[in-house]
C-alpha positions as protocol buffer text, in pm:
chain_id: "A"
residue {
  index: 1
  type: UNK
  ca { x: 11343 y: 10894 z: 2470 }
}
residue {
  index: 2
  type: UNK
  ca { x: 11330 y: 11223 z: 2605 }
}
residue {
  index: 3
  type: UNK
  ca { x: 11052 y: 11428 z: 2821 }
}
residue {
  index: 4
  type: UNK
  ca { x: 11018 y: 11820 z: 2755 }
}
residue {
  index: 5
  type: UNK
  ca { x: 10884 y: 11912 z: 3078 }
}
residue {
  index: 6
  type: UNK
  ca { x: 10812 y: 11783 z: 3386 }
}
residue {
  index: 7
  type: UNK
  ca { x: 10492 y: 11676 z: 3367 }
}
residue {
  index: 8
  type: UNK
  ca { x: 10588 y: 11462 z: 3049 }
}
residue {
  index: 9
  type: UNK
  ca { x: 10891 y: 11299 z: 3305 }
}
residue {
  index: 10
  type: UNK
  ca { x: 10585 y: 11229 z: 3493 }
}
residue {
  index: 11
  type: UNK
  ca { x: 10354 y: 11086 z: 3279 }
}
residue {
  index: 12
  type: UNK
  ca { x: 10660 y: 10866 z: 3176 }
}
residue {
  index: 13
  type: UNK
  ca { x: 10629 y: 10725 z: 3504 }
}
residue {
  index: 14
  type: UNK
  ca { x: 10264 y: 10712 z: 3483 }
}
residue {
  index: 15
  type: UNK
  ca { x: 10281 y: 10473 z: 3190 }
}
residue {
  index: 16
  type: UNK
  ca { x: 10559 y: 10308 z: 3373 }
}
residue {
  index: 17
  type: UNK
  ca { x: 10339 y: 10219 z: 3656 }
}
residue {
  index: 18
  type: UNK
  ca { x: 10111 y: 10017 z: 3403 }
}
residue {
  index: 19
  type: UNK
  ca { x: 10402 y: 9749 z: 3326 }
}
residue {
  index: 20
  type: UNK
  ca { x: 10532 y: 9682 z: 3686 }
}
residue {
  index: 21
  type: UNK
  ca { x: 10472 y: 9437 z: 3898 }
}
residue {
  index: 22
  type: UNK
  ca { x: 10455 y: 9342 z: 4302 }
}
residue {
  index: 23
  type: UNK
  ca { x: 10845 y: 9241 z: 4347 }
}
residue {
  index: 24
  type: UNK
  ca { x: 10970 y: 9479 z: 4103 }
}
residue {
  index: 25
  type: UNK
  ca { x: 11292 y: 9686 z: 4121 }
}
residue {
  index: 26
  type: UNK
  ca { x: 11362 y: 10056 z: 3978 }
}
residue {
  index: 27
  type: UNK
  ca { x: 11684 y: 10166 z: 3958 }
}
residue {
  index: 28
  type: UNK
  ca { x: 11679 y: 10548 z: 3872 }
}
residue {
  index: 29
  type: UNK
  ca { x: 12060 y: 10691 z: 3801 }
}
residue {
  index: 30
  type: UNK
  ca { x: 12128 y: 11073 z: 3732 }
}
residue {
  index: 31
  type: UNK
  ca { x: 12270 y: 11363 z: 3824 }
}
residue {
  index: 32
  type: UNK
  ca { x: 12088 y: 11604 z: 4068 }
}
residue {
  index: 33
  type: UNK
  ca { x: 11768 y: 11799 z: 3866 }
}
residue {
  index: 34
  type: UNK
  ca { x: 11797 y: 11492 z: 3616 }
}
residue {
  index: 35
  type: UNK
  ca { x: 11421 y: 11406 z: 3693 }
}
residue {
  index: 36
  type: UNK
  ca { x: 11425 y: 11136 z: 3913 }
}
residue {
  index: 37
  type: UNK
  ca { x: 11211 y: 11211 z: 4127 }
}
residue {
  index: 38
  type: UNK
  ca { x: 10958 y: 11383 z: 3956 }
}
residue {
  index: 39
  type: UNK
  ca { x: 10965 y: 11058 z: 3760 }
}
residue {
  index: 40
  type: UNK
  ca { x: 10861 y: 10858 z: 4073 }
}
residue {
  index: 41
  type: UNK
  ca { x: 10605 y: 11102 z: 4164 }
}
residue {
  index: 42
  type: UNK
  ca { x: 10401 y: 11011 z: 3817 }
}
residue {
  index: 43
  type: UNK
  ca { x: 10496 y: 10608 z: 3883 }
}
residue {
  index: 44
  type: UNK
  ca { x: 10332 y: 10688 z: 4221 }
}
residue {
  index: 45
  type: UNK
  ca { x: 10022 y: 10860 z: 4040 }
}
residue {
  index: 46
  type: UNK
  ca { x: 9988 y: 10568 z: 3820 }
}
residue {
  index: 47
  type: UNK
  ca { x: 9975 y: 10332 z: 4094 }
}
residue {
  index: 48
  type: UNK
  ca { x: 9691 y: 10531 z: 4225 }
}
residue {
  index: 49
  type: UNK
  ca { x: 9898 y: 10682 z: 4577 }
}
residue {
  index: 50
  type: UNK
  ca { x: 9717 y: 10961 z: 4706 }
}
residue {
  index: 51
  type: UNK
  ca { x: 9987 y: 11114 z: 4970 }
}
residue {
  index: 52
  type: UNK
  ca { x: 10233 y: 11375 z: 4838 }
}
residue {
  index: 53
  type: UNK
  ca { x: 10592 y: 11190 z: 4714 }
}
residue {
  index: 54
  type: UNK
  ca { x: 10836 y: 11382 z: 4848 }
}
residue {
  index: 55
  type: UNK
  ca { x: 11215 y: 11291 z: 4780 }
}
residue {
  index: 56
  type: UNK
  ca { x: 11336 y: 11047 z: 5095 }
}
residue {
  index: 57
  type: UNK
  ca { x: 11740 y: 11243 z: 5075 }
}
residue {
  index: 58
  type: UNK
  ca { x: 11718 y: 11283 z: 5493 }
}
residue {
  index: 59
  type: UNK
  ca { x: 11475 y: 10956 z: 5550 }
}
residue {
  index: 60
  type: UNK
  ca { x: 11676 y: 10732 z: 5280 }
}
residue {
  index: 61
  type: UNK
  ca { x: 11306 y: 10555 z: 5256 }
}
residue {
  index: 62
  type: UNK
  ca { x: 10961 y: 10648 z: 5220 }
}
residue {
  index: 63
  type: UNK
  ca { x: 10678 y: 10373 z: 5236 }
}
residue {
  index: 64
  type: UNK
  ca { x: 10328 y: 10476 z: 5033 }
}
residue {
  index: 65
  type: UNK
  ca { x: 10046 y: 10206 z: 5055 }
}
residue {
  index: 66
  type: UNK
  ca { x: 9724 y: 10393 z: 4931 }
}
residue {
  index: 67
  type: UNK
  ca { x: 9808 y: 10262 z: 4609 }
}
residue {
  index: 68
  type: UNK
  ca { x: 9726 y: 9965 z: 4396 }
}
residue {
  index: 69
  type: UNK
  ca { x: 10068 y: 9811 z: 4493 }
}
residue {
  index: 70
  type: UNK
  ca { x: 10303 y: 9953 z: 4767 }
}
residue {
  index: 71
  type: UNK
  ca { x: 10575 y: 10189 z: 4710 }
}
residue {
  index: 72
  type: UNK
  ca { x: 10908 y: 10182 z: 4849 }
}
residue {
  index: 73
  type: UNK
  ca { x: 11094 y: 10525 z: 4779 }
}
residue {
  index: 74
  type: UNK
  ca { x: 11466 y: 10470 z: 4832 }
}
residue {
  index: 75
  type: UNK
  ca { x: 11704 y: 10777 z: 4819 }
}
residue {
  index: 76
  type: UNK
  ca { x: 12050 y: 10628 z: 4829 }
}
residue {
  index: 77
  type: UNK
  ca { x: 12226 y: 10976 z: 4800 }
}
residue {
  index: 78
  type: UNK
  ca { x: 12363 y: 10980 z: 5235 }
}
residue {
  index: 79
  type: UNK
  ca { x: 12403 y: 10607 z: 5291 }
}
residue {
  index: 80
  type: UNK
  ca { x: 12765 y: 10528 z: 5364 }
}
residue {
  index: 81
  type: UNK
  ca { x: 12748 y: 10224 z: 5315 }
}
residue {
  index: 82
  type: UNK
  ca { x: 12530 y: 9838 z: 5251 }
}
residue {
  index: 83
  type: UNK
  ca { x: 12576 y: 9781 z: 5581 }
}
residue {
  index: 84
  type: UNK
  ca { x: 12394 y: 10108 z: 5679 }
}
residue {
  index: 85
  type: UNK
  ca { x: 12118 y: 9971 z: 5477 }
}
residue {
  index: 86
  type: UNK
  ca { x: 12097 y: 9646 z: 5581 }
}
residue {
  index: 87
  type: UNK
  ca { x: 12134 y: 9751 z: 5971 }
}
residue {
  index: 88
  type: UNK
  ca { x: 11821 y: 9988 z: 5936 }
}
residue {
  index: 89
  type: UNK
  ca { x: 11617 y: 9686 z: 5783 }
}
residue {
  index: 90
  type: UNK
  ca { x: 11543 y: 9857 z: 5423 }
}
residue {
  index: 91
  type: UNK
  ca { x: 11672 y: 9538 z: 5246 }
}
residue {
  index: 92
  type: UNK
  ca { x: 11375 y: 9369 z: 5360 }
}
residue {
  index: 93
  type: UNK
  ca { x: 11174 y: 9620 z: 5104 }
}
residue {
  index: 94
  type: UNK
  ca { x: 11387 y: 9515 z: 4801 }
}
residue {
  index: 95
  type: UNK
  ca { x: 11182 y: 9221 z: 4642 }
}
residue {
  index: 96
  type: UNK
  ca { x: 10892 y: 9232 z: 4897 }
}
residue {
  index: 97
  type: UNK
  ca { x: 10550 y: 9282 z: 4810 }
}
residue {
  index: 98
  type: UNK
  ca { x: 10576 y: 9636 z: 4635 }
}
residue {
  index: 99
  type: UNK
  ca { x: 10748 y: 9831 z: 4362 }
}
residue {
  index: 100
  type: UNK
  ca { x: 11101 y: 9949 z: 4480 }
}
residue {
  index: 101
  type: UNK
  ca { x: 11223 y: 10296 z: 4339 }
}
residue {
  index: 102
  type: UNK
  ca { x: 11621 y: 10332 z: 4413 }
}
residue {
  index: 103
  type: UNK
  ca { x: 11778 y: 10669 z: 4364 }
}
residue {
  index: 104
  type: UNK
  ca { x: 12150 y: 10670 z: 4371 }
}
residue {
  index: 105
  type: UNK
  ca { x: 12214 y: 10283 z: 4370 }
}
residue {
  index: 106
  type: UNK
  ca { x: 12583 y: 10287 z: 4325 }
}
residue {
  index: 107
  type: UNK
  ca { x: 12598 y: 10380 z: 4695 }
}
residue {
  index: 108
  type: UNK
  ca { x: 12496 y: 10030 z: 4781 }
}
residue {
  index: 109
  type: UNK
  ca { x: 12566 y: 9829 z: 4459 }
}
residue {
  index: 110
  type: UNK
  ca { x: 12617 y: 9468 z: 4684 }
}
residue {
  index: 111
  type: UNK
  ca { x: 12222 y: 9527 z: 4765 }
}
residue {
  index: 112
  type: UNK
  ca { x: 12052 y: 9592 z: 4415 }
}
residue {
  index: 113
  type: UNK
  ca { x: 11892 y: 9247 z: 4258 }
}
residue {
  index: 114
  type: UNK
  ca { x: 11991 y: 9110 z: 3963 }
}
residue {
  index: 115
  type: UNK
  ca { x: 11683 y: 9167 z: 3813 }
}
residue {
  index: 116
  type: UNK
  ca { x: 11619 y: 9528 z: 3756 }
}
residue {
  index: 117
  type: UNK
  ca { x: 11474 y: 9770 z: 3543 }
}
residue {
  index: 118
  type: UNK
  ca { x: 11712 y: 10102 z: 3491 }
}
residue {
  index: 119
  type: UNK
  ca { x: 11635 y: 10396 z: 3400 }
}
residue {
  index: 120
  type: UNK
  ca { x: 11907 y: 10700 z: 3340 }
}
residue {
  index: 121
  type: UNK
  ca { x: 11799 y: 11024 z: 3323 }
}
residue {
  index: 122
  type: UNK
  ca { x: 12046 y: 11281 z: 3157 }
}
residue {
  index: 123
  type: UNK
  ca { x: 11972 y: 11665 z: 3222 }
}
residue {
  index: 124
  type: UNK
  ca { x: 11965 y: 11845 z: 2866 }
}
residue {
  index: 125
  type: UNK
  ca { x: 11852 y: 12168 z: 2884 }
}
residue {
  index: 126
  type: UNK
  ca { x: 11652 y: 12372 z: 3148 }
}
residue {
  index: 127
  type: UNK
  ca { x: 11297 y: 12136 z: 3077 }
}
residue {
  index: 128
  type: UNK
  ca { x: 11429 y: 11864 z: 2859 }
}
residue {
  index: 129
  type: UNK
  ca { x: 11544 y: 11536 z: 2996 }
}
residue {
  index: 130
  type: UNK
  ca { x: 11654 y: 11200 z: 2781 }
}
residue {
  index: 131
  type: UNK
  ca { x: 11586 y: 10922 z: 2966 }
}
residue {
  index: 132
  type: UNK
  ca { x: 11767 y: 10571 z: 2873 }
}
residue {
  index: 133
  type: UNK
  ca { x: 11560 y: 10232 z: 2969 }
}
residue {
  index: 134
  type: UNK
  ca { x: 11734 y: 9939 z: 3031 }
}
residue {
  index: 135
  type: UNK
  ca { x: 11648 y: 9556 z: 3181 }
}
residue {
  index: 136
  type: UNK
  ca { x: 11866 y: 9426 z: 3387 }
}
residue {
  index: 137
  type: UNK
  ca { x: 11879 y: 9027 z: 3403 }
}
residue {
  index: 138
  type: UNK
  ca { x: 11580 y: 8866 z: 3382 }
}
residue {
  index: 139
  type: UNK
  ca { x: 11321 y: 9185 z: 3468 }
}
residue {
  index: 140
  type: UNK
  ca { x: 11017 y: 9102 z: 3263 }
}
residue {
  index: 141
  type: UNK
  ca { x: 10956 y: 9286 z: 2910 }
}
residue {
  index: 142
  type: UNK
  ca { x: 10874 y: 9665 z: 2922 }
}
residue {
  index: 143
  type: UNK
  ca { x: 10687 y: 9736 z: 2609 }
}
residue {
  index: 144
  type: UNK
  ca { x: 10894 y: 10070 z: 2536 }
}
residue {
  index: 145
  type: UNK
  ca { x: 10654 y: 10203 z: 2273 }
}
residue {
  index: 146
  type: UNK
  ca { x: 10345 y: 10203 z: 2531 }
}
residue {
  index: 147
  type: UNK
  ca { x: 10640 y: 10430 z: 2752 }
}
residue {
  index: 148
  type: UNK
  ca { x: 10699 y: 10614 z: 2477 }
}
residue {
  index: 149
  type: UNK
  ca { x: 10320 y: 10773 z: 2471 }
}
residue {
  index: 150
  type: UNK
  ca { x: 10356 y: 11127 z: 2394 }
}
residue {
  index: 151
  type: UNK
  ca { x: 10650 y: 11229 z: 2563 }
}
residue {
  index: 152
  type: UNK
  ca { x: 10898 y: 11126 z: 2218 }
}
């Protein structure tokens, strides 16, 4: 599907935040301006966060609990490696009781769950993005046509 601006990358995640559950996993793969982080900021509207989503690239995890479900904001992009993660005690937010948004997962690929839904966003032009949805193992059903909403 693609998005033709970014407010439709962010109403994708929007109508993303509908279908996911406590537990949940998002992995988000792209290139840099692909959209994913604009995508998490309308995931985080649709779970009803208030604060400002700002992309975690220095922090490698930002925690927002104003909303109906907890987000966990993973940003991948500087970790050197799992054992990086595991030593700071993110790991612990992969599963838990919130959503869990991972940008750049193939830095840590040993800590991603089974169960996952991915999403790859693919830079087209200047405001279009396509964006590819995929489950991975046994993540619930995503009903793609309720994604789909306007953004076609």
């Amino acid at each position: 599907m693609k998005t033709y601006s970014a407010e439709e990358t962010r109403a994708l995640g929007r109508r993303l935040a509908d279908q996911l559950r406590p537990g949940d996993t998002v992995l988000l793969r792209g290139d840099l301006g692909s959209g994913k982080s604009e995508l998490t900021r309308g995931l985080a509207a649709g779970l009803g966060i208030r604060e400002t989503v700002t992309s975690p690239s220095f922090t490698i995890l930002n925690v927002y609990e104003s909303g109906r479900i907890p987000l966990y904001h993973f940003d991948w992009y500087r970790l050197e490696s799992e054992e990086e993660l595991y030593e700071l005690g993110m790991d612990e937010y992969l599963g838990g009781d919130g959503i869990a948004v991972v940008e750049w997962p193939d830095q840590c690929p040993g800590a991603l769950p089974e169960d996952a839904l991915e999403i790859r966003l693919r830079f087209v032009d200047e405001t279009t993005r396509e964006a590819e949805i995929r489950r991975l193992g046994r993540f619930h059903g995503v009903d793609e046509k309720q994604l789909t909403g306007e953004a076609t």
